[in-house]
LOKOLKOL-370550 format. One record per atom (N, C-alpha, C): residue number from 1; chain; x negated, y, z. Coordinates in steps of 0.05 Angstrom, whole numbers, padded with zeros to 5 digits. Example, Ala and Ser with C-alpha at 12.3 -4.5 7.8 and 13.67 -1.06 7.14 Angstrom:
BEGIN
1; A; -00264; -00114; 00156
1; A; -00246; -00090; 00156
1; A; -00264; -00066; 00156
2; A; -00257; -00045; 00142
2; A; -00273; -00021; 00143
2; A; -00258; 00001; 00157
This chain:
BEGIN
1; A; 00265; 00284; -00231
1; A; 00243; 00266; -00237
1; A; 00241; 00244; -00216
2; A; 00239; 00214; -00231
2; A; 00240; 00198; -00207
2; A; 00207; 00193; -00200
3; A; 00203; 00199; -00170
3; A; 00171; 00200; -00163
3; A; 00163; 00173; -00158
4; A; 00188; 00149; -00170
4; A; 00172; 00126; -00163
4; A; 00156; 00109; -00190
5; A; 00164; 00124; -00207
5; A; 00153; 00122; -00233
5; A; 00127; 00108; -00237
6; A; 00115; 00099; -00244
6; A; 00083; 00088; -00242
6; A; 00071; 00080; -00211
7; A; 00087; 00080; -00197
7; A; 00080; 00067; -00174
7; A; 00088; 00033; -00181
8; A; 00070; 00015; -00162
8; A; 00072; -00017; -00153
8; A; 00097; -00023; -00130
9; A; 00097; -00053; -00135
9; A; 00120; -00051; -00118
9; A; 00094; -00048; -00090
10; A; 00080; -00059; -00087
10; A; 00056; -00059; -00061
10; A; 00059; -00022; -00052
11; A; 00064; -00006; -00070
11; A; 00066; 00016; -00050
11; A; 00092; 00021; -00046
12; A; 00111; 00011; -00057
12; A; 00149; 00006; -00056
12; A; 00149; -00003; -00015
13; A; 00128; -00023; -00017
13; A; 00132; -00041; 00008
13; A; 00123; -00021; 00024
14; A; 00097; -00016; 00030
14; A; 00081; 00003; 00045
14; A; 00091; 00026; 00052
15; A; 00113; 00046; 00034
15; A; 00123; 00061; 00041
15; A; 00152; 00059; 00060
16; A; 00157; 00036; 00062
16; A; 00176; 00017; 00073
16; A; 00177; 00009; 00098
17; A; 00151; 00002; 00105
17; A; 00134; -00011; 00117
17; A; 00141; -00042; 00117
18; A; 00140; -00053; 00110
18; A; 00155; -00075; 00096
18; A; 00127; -00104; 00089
19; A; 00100; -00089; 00085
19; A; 00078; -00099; 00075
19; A; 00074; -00127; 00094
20; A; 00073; -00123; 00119
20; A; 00071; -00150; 00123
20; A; 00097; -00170; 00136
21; A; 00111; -00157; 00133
21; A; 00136; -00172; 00137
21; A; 00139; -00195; 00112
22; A; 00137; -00181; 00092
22; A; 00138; -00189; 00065
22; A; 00117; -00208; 00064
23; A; 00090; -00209; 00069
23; A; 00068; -00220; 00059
23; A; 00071; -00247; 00086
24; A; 00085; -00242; 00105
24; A; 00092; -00269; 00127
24; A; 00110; -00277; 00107
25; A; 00127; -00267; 00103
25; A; 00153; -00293; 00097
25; A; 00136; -00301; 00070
26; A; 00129; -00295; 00054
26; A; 00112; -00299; 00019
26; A; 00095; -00332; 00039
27; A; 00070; -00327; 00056
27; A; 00053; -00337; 00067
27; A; 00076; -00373; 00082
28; A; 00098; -00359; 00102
28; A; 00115; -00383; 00105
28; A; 00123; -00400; 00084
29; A; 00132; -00388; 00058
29; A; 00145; -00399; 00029
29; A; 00123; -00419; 00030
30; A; 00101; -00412; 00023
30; A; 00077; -00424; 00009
30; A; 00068; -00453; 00028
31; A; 00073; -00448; 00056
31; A; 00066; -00461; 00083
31; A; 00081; -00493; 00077
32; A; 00111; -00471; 00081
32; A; 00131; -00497; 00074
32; A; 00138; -00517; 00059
33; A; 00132; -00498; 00029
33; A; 00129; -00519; 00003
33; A; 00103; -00540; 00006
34; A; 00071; -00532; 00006
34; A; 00049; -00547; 00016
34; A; 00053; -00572; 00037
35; A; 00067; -00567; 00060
35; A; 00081; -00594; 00077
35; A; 00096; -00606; 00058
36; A; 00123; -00594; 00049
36; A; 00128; -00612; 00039
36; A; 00126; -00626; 00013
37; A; 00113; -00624; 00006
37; A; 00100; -00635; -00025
37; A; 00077; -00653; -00014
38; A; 00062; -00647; 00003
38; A; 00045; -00673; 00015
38; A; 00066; -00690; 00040
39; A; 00086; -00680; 00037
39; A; 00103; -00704; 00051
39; A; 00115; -00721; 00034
40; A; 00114; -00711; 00010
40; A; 00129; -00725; -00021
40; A; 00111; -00740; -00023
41; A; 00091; -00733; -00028
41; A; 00074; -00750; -00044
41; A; 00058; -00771; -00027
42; A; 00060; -00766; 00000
42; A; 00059; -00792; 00012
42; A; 00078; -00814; 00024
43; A; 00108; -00804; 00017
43; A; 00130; -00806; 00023
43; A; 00129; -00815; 00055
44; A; 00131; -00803; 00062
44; A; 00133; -00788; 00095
44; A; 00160; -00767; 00096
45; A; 00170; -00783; 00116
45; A; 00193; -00772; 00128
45; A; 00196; -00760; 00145
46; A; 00219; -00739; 00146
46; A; 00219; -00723; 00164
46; A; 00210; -00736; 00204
47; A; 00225; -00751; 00194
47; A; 00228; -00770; 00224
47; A; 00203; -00789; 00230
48; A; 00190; -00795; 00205
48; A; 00157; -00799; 00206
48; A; 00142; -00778; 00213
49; A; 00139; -00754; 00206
49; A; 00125; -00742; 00206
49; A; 00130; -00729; 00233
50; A; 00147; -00727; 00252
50; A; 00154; -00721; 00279
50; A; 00141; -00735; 00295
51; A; 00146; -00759; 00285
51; A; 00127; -00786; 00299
51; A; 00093; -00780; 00309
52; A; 00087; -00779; 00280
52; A; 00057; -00776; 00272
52; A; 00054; -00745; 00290
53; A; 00066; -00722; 00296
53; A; 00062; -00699; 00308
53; A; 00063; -00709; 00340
54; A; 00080; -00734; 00340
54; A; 00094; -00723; 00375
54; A; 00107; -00705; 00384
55; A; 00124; -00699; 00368
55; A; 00137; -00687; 00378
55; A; 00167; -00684; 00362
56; A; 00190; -00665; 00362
56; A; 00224; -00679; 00347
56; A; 00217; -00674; 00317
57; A; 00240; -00669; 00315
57; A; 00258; -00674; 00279
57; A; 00255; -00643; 00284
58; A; 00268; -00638; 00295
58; A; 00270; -00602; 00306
58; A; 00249; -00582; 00298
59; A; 00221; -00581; 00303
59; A; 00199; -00581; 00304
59; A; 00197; -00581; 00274
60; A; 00198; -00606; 00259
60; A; 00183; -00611; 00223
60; A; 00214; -00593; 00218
61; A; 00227; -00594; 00230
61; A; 00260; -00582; 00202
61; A; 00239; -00543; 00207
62; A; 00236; -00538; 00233
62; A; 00209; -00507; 00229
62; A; 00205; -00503; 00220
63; A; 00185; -00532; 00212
63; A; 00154; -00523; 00193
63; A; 00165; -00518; 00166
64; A; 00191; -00540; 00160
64; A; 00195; -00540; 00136
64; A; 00220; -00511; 00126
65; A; 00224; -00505; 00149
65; A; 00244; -00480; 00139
65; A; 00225; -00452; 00127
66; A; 00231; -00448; 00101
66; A; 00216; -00426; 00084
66; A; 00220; -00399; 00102
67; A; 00243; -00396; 00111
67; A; 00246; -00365; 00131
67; A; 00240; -00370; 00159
68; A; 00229; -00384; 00166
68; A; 00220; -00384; 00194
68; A; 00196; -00380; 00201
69; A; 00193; -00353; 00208
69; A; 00153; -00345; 00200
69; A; 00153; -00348; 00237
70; A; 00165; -00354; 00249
70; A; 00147; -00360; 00275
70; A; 00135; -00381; 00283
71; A; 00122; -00402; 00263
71; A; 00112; -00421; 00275
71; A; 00082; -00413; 00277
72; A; 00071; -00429; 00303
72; A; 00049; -00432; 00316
72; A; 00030; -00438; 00297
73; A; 00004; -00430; 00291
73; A; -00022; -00441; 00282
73; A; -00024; -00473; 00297
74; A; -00015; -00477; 00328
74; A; -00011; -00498; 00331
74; A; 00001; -00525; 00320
75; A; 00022; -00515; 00316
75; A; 00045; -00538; 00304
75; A; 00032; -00545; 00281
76; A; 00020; -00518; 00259
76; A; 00024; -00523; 00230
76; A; -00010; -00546; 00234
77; A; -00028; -00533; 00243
77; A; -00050; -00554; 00254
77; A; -00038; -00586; 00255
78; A; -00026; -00586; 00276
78; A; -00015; -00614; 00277
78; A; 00002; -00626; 00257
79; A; 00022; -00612; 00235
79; A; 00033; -00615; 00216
79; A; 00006; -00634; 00201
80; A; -00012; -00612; 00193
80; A; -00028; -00610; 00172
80; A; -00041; -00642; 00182
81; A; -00061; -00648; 00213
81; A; -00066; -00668; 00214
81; A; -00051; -00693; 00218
82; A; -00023; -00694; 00218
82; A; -00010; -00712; 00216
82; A; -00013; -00719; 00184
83; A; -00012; -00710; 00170
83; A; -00018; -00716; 00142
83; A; -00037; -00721; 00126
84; A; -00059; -00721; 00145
84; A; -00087; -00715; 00136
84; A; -00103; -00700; 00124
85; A; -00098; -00677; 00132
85; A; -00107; -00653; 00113
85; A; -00109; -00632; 00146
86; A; -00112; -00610; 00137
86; A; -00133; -00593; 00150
86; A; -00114; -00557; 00145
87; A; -00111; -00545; 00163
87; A; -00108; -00522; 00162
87; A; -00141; -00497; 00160
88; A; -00137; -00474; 00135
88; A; -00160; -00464; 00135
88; A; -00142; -00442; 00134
89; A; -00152; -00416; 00151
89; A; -00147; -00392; 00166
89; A; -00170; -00374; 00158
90; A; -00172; -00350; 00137
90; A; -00185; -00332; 00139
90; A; -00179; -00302; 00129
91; A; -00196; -00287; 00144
91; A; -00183; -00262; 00142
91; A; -00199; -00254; 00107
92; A; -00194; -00239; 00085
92; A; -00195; -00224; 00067
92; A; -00194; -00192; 00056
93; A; -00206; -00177; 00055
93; A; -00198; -00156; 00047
93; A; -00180; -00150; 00042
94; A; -00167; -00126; 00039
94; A; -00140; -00118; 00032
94; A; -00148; -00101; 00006
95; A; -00143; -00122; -00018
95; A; -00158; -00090; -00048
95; A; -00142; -00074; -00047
96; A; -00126; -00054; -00030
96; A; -00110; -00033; -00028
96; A; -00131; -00015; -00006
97; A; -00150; -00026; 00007
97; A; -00170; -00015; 00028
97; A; -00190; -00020; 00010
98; A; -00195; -00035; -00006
98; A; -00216; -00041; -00014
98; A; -00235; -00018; -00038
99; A; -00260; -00011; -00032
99; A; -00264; 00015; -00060
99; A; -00266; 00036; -00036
């Protein structure tokens, strides 16, 4: 009998331990695409938008890389107000704790 039967993949991960590894890199995906889609749409360039940070090319190729979950609340801050927009940070329940 397979005991993974009617289980989620959320307890696939958890038994894994895998849960927030997974939910960083998911959270980076989302980070990266958001930069750059308000870099599209204001057509801002990589090498603009280094500008506008102060800091390299090196730095935005980071922000913009989908697997690179070590960037700073710093950087992405400064990302965000180079573009004019705003980083918002809050913690949420977990509905797996939640009940």
């Amino acid at each position: 009998m397979n005991t993974h039967i009617g289980s989620d993949f959320d307890d696939f991960l958890a038994e894994q331990g895998l849960v927030e590894e997974v939910s960083c890199a998911a959270l980076k995906r989302v980070i990266a695409w958001q930069v750059a889609q308000a870099m599209k749409a204001q057509h801002v360039s990589k090498k603009a938008l280094a500008e506008r940070m102060q800091t390299s090319r090196t730095v935005v190729d980071r922000v913009l890389d989908q697997n690179d979950t070590g960037m700073t609340l710093a950087t992405l801050a400064s990302a965000a107000r180079a573009l004019g927009q705003r980083v918002e940070v809050r913690l949420v329940a977990d509905t797996a704790d939640a009940g």
